[in-house]
PDB file with SEQRES, HELIX, SHEET and CRYST1 records, atoms N, CA, C and O in Angstrom:
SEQRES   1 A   78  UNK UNK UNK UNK UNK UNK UNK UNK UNK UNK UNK UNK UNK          
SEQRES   2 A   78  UNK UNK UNK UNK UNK UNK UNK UNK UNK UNK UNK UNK UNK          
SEQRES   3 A   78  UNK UNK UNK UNK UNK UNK UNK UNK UNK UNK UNK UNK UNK          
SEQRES   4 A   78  UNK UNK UNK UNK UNK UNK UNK UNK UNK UNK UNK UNK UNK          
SEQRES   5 A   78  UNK UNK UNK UNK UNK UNK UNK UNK UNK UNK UNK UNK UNK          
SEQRES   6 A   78  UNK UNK UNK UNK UNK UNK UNK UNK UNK UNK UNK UNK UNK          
HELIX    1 AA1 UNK A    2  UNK A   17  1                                  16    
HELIX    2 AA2 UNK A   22  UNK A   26  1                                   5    
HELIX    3 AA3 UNK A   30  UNK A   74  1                                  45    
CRYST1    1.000    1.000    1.000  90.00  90.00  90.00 P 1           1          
ATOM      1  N   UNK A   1       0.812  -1.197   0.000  1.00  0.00           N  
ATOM      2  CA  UNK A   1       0.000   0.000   0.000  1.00  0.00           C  
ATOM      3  C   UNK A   1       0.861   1.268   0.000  1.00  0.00           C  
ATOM      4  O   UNK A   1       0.700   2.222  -0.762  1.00  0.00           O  
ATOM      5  N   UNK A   2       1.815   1.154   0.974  1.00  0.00           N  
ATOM      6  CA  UNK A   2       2.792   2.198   0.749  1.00  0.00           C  
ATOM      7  C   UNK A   2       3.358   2.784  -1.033  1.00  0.00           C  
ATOM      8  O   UNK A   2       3.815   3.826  -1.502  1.00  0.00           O  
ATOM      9  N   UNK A   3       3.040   1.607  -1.485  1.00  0.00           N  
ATOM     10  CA  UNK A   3       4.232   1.364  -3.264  1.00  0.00           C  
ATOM     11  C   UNK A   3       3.314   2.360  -3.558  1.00  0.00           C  
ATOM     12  O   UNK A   3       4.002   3.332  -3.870  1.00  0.00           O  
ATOM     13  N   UNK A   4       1.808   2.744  -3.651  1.00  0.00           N  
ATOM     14  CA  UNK A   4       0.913   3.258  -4.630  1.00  0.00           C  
ATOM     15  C   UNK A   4       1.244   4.863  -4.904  1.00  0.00           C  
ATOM     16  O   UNK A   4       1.505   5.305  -6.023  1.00  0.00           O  
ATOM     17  N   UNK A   5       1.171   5.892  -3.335  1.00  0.00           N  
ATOM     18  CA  UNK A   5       1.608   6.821  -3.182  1.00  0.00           C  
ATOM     19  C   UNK A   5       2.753   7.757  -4.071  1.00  0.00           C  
ATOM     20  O   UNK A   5       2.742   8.843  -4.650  1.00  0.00           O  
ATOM     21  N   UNK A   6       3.957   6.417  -3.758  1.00  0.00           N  
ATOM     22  CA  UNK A   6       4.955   7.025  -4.338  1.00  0.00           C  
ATOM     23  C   UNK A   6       4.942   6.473  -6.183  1.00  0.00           C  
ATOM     24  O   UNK A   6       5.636   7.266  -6.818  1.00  0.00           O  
ATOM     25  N   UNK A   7       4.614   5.867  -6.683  1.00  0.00           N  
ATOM     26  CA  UNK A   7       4.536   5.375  -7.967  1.00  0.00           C  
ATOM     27  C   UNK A   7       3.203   6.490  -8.423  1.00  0.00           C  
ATOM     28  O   UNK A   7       3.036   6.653  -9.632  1.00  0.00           O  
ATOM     29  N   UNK A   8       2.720   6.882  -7.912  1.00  0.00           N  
ATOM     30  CA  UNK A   8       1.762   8.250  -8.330  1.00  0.00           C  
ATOM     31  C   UNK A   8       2.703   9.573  -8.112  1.00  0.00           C  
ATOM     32  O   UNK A   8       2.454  10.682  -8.585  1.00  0.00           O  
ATOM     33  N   UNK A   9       3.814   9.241  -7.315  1.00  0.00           N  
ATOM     34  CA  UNK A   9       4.213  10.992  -7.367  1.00  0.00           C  
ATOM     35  C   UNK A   9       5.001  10.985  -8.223  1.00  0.00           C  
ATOM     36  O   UNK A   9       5.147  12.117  -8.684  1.00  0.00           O  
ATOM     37  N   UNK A  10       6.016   9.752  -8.999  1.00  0.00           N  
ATOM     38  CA  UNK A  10       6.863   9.266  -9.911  1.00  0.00           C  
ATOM     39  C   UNK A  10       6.221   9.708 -11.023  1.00  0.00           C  
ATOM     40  O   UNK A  10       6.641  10.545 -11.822  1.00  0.00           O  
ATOM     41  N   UNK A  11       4.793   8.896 -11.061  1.00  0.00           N  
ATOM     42  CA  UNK A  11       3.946   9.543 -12.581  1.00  0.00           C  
ATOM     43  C   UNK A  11       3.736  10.809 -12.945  1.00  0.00           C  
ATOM     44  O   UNK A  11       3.647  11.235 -14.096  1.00  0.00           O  
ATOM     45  N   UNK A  12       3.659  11.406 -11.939  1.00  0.00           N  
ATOM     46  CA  UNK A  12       3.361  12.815 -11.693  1.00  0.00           C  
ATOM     47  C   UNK A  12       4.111  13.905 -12.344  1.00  0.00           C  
ATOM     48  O   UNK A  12       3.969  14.847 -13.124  1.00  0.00           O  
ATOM     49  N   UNK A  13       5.100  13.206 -11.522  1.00  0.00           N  
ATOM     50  CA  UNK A  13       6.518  14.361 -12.088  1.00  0.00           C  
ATOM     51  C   UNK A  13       6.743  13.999 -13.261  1.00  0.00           C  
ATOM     52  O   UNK A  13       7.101  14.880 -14.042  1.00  0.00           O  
ATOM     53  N   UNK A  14       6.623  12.730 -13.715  1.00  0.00           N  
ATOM     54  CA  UNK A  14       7.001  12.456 -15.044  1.00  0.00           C  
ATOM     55  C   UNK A  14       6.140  12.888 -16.298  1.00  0.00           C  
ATOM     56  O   UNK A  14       6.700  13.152 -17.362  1.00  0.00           O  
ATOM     57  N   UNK A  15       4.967  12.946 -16.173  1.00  0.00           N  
ATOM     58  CA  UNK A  15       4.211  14.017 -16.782  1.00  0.00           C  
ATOM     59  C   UNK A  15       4.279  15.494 -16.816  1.00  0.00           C  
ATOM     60  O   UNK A  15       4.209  16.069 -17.902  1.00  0.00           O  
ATOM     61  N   UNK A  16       4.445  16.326 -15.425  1.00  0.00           N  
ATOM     62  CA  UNK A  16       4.877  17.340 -15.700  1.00  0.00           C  
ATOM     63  C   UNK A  16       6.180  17.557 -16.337  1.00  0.00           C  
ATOM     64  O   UNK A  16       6.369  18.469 -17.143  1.00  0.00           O  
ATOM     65  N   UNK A  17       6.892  16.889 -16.049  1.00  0.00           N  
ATOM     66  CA  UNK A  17       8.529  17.000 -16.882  1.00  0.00           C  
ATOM     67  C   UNK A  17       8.362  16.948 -18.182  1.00  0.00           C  
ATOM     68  O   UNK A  17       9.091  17.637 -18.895  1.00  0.00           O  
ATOM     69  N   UNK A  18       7.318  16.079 -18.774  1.00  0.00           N  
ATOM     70  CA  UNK A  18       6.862  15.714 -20.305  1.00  0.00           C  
ATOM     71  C   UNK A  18       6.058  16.524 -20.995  1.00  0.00           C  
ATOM     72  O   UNK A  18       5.834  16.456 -22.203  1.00  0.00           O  
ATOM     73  N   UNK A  19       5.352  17.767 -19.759  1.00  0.00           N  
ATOM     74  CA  UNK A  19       4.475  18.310 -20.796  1.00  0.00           C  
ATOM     75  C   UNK A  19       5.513  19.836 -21.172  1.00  0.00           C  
ATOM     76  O   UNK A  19       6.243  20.420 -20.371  1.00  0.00           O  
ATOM     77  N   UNK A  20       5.251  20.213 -22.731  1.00  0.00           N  
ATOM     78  CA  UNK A  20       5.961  21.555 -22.747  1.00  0.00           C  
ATOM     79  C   UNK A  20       5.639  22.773 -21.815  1.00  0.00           C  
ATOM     80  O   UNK A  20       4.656  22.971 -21.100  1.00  0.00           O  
ATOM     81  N   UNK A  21       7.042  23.722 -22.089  1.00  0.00           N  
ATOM     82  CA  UNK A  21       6.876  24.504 -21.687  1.00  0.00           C  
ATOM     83  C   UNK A  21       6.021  25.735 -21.823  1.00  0.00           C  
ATOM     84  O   UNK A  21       5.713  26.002 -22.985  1.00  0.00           O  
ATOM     85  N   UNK A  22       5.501  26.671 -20.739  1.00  0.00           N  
ATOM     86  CA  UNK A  22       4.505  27.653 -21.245  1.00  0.00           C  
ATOM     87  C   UNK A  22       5.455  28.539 -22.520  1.00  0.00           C  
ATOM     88  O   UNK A  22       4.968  28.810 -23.618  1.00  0.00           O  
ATOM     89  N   UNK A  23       6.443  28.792 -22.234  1.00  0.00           N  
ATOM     90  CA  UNK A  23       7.296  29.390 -23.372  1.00  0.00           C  
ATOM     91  C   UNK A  23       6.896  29.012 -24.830  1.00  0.00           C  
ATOM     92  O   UNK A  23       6.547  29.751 -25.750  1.00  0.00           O  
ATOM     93  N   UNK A  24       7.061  27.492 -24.783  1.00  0.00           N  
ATOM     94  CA  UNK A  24       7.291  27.025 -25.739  1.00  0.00           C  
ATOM     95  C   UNK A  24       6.169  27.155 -26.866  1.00  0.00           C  
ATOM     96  O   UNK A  24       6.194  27.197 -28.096  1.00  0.00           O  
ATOM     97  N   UNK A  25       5.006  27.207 -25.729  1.00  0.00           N  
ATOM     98  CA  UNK A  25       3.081  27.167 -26.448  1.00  0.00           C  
ATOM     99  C   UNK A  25       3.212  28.414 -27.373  1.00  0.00           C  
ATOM    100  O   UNK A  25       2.907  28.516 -28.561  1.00  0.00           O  
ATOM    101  N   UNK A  26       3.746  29.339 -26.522  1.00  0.00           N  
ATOM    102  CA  UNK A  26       3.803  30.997 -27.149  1.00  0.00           C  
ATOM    103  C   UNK A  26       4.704  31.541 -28.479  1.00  0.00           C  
ATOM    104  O   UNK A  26       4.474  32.491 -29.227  1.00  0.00           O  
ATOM    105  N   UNK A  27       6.116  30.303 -28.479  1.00  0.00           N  
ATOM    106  CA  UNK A  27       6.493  31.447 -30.056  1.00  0.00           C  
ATOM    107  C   UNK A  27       6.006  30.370 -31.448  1.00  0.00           C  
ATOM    108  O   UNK A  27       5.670  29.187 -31.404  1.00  0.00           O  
ATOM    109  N   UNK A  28       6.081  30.978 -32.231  1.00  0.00           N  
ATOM    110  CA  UNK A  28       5.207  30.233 -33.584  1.00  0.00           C  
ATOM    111  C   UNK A  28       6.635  29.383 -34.029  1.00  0.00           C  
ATOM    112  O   UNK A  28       7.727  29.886 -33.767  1.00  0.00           O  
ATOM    113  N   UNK A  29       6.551  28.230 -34.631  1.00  0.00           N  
ATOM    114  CA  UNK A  29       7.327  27.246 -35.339  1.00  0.00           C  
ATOM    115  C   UNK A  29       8.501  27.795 -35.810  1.00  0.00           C  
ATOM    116  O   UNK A  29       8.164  28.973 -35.928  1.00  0.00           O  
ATOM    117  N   UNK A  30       9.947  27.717 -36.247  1.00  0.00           N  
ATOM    118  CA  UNK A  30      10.752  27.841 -37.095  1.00  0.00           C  
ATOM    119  C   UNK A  30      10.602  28.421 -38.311  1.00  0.00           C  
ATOM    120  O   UNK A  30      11.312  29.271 -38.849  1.00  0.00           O  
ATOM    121  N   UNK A  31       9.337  27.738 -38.808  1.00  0.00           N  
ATOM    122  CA  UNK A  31       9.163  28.364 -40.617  1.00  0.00           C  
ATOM    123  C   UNK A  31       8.714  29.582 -40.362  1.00  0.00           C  
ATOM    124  O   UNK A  31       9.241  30.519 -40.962  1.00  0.00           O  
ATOM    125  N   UNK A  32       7.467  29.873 -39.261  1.00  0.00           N  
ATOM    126  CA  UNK A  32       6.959  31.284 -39.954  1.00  0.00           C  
ATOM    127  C   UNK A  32       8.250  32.616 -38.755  1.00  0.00           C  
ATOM    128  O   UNK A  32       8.445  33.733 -39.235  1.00  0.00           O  
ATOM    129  N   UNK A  33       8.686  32.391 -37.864  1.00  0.00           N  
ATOM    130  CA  UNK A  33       9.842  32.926 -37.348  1.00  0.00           C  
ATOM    131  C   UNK A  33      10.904  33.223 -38.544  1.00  0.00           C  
ATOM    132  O   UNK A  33      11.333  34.332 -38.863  1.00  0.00           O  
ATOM    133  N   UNK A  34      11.193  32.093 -39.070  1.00  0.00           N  
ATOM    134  CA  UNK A  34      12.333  32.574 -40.951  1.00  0.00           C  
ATOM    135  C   UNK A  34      11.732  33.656 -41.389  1.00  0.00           C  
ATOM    136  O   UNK A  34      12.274  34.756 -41.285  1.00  0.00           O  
ATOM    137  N   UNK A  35      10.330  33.467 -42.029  1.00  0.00           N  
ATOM    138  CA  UNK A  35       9.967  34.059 -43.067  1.00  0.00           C  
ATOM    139  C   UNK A  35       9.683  35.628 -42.252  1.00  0.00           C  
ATOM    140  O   UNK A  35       9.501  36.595 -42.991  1.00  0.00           O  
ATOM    141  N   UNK A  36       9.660  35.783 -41.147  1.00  0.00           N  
ATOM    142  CA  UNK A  36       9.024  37.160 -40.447  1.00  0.00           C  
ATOM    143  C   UNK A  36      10.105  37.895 -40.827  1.00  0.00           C  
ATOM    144  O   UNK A  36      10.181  38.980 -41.403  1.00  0.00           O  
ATOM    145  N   UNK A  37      11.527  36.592 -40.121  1.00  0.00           N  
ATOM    146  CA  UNK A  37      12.946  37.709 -40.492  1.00  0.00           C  
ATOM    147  C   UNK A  37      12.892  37.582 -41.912  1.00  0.00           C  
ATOM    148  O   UNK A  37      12.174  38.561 -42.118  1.00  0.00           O  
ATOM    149  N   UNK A  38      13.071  37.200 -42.836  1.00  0.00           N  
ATOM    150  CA  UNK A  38      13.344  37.272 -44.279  1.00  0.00           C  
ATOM    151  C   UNK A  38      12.533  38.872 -44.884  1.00  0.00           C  
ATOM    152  O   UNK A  38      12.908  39.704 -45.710  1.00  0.00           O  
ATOM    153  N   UNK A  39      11.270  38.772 -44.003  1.00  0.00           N  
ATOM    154  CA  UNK A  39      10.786  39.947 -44.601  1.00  0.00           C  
ATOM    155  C   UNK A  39      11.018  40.810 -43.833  1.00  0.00           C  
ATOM    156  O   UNK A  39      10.514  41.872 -44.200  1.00  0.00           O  
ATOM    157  N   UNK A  40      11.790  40.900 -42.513  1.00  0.00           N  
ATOM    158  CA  UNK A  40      12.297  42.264 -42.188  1.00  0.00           C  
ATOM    159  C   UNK A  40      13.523  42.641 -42.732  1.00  0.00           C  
ATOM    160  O   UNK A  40      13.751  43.847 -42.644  1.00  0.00           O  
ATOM    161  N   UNK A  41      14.311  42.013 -43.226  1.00  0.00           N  
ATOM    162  CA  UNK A  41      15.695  41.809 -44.183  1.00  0.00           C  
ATOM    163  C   UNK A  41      15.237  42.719 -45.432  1.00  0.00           C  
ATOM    164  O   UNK A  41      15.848  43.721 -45.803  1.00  0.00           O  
ATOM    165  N   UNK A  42      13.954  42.161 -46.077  1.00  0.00           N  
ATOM    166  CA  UNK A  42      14.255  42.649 -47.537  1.00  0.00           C  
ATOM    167  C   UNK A  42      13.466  44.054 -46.992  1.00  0.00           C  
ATOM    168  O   UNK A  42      13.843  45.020 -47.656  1.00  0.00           O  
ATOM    169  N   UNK A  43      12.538  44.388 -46.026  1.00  0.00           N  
ATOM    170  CA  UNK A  43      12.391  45.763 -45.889  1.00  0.00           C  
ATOM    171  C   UNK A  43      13.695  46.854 -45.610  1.00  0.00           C  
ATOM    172  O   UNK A  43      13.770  48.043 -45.922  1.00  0.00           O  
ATOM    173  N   UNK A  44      14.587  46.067 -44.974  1.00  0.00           N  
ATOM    174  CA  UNK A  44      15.757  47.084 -44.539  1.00  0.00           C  
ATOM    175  C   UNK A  44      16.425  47.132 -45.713  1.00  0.00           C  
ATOM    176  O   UNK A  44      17.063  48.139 -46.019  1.00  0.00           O  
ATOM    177  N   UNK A  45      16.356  45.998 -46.548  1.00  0.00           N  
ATOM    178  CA  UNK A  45      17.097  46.171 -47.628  1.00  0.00           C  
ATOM    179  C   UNK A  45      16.899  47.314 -48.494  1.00  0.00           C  
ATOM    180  O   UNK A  45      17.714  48.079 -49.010  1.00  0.00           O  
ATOM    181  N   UNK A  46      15.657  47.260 -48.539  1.00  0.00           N  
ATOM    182  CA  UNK A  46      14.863  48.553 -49.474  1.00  0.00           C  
ATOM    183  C   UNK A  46      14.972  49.665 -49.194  1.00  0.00           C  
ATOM    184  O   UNK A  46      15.140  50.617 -49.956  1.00  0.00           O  
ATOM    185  N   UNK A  47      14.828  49.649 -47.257  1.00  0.00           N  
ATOM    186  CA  UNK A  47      15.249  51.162 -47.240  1.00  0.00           C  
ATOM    187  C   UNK A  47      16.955  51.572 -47.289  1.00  0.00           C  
ATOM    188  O   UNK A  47      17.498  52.658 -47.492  1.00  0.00           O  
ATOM    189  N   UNK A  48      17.489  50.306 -47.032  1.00  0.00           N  
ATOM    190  CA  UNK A  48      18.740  50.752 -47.532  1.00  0.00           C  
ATOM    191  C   UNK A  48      19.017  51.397 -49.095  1.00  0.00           C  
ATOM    192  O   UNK A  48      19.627  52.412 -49.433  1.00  0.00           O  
ATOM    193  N   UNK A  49      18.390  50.493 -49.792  1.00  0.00           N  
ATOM    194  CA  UNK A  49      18.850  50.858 -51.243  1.00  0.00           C  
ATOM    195  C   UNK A  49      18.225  52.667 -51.696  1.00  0.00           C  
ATOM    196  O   UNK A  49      18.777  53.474 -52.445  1.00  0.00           O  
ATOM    197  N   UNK A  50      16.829  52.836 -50.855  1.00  0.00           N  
ATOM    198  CA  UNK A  50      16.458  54.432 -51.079  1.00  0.00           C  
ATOM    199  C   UNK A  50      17.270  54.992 -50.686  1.00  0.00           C  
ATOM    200  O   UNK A  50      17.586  55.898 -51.458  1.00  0.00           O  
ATOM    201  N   UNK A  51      18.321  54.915 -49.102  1.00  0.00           N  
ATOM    202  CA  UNK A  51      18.808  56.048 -48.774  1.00  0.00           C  
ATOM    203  C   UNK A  51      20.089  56.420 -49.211  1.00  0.00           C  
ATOM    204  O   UNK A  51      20.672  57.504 -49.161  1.00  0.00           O  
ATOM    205  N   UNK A  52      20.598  54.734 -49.885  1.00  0.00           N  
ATOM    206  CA  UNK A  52      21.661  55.171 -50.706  1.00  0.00           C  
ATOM    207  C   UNK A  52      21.141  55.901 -52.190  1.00  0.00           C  
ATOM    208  O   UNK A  52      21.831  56.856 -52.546  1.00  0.00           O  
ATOM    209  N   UNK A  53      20.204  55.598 -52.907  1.00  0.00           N  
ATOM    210  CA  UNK A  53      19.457  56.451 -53.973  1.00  0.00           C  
ATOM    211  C   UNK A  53      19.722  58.142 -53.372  1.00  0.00           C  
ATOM    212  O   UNK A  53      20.398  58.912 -54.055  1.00  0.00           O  
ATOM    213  N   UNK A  54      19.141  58.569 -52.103  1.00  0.00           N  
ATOM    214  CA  UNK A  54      19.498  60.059 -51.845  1.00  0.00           C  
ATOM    215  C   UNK A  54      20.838  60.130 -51.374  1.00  0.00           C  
ATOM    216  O   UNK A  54      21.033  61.327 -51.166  1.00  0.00           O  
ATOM    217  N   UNK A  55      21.761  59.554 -51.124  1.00  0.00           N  
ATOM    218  CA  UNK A  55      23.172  59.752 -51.029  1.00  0.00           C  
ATOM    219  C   UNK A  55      23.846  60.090 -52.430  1.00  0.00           C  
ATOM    220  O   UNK A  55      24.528  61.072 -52.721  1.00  0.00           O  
ATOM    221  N   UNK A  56      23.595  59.372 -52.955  1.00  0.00           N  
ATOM    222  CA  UNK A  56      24.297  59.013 -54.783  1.00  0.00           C  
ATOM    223  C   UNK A  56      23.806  60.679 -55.216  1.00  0.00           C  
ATOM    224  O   UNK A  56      24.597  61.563 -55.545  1.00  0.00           O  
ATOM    225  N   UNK A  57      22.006  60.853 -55.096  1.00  0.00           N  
ATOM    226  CA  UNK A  57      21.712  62.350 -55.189  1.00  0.00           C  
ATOM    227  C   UNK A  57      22.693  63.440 -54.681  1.00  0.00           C  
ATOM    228  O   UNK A  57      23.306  64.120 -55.504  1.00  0.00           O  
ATOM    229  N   UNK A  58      22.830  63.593 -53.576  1.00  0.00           N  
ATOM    230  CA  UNK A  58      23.323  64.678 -52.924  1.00  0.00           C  
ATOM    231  C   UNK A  58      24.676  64.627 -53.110  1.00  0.00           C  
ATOM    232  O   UNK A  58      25.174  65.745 -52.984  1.00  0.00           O  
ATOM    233  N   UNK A  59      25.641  63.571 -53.416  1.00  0.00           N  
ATOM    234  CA  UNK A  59      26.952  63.719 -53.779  1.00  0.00           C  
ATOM    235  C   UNK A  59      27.328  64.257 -55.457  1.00  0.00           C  
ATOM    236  O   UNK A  59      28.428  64.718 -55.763  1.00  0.00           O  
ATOM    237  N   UNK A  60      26.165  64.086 -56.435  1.00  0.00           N  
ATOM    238  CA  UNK A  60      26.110  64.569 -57.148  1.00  0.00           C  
ATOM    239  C   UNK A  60      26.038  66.154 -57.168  1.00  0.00           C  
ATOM    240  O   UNK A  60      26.786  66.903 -57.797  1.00  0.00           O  
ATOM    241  N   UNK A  61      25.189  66.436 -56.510  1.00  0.00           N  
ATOM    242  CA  UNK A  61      24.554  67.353 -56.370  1.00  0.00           C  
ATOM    243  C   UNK A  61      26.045  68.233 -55.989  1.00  0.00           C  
ATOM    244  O   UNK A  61      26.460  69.110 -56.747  1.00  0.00           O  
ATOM    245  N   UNK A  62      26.677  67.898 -54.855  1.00  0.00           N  
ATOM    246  CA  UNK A  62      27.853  68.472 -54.520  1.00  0.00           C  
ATOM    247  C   UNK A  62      29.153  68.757 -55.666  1.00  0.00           C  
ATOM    248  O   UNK A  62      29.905  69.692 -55.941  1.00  0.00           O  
ATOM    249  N   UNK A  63      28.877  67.127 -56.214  1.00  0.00           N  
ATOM    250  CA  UNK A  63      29.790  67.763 -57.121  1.00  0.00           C  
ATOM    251  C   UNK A  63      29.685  68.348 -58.283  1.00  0.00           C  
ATOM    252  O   UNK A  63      30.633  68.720 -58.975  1.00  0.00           O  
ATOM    253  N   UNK A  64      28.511  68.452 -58.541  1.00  0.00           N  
ATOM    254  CA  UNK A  64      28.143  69.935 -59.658  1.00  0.00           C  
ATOM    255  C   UNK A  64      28.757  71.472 -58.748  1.00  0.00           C  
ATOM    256  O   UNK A  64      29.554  72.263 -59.251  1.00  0.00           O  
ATOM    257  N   UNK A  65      28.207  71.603 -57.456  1.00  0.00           N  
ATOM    258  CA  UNK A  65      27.957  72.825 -57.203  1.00  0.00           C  
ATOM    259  C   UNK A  65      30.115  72.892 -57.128  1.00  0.00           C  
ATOM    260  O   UNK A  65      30.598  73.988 -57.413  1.00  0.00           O  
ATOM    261  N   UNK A  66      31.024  71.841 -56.795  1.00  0.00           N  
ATOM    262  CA  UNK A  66      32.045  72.150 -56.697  1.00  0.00           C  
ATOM    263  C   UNK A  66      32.785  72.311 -58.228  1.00  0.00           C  
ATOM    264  O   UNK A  66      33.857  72.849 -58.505  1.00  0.00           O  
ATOM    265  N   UNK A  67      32.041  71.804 -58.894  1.00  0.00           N  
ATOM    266  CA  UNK A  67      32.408  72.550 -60.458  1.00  0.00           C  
ATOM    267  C   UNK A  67      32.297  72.931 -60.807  1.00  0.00           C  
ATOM    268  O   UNK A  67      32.861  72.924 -61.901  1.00  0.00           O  
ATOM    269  N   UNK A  68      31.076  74.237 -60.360  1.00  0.00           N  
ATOM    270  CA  UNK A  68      30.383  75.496 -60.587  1.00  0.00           C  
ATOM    271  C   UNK A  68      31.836  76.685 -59.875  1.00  0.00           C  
ATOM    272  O   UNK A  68      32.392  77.617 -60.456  1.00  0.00           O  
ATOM    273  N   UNK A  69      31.996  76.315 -58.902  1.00  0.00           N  
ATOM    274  CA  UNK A  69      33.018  77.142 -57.808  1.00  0.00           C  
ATOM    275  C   UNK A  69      34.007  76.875 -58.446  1.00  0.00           C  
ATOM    276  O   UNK A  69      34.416  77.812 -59.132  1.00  0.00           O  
ATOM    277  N   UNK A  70      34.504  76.062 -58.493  1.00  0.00           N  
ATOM    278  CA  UNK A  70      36.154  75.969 -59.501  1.00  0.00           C  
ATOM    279  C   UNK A  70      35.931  77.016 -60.941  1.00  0.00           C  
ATOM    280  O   UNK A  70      36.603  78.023 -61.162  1.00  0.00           O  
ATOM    281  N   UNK A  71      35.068  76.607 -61.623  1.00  0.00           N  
ATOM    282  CA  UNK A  71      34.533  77.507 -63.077  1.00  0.00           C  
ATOM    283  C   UNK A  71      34.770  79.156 -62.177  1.00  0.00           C  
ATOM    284  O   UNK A  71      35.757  79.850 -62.422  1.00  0.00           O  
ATOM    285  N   UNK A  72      34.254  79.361 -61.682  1.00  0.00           N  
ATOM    286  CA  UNK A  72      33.637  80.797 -61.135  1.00  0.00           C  
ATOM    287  C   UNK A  72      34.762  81.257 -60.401  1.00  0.00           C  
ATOM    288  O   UNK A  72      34.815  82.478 -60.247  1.00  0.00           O  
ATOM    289  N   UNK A  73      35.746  80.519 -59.872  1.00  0.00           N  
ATOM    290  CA  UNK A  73      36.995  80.529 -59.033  1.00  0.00           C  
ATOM    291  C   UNK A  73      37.584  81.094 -60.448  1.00  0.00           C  
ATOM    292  O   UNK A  73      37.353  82.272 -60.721  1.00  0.00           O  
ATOM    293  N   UNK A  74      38.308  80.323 -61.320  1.00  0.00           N  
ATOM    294  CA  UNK A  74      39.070  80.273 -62.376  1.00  0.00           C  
ATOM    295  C   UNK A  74      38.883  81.577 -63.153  1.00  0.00           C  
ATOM    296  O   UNK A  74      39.922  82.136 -63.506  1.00  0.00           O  
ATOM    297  N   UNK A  75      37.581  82.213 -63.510  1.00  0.00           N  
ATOM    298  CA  UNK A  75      37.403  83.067 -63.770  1.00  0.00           C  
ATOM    299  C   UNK A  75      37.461  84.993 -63.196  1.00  0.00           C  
ATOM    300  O   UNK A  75      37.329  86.178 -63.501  1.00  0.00           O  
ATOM    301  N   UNK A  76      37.732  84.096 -62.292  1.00  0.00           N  
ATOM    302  CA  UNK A  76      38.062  85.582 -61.328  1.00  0.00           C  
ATOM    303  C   UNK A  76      39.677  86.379 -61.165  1.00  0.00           C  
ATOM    304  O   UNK A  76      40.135  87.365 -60.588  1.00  0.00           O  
ATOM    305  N   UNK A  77      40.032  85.591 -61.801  1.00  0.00           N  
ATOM    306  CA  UNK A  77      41.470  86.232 -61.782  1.00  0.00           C  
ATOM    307  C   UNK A  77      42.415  85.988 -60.875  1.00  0.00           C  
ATOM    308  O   UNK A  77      42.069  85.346 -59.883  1.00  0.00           O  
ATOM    309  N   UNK A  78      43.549  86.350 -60.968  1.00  0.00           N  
ATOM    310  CA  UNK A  78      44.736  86.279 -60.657  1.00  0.00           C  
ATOM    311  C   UNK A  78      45.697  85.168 -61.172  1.00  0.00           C  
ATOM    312  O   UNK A  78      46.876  85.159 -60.818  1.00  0.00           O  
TER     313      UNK A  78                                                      
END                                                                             
């Protein structure tokens, strides 16, 4: 009679040990975790590629206005 007690607290624990964790219930599978990052990747990607689009702009932009100043330099004499 004694055996029953403890062969129930054995089962016990061994079920709780077996069932997952609350963690585990909460994040979604491997595949859709990839694909969340994959699509935060190609968003950064994009805004990377715009802000280099206004970089490429504005260095242009600079170097017109520094070949405007050299022209306008050159012409001024001395």
């Amino acid at each position: 009679m004694k055996f029953l007690p403890g062969l129930s607290a054995v089962l016990s624990l061994a079920l709780v040990a077996a069932s997952p964790a609350p963690d585990a219930l909460k994040t979604p599978p491997p595949d859709q975790q990839l694909l969340a990052l994959v699509k935060e990747v190609q968003t950064q990607q994009i805004t990377i590629a715009e802000n280099q689009a206004k970089i490429d702009a504005k260095l242009a932009a600079i170097a017109e206005y520094l070949r405007l100043a050299q022209i306008y330099s050159s012409r001024g004499g001395k």
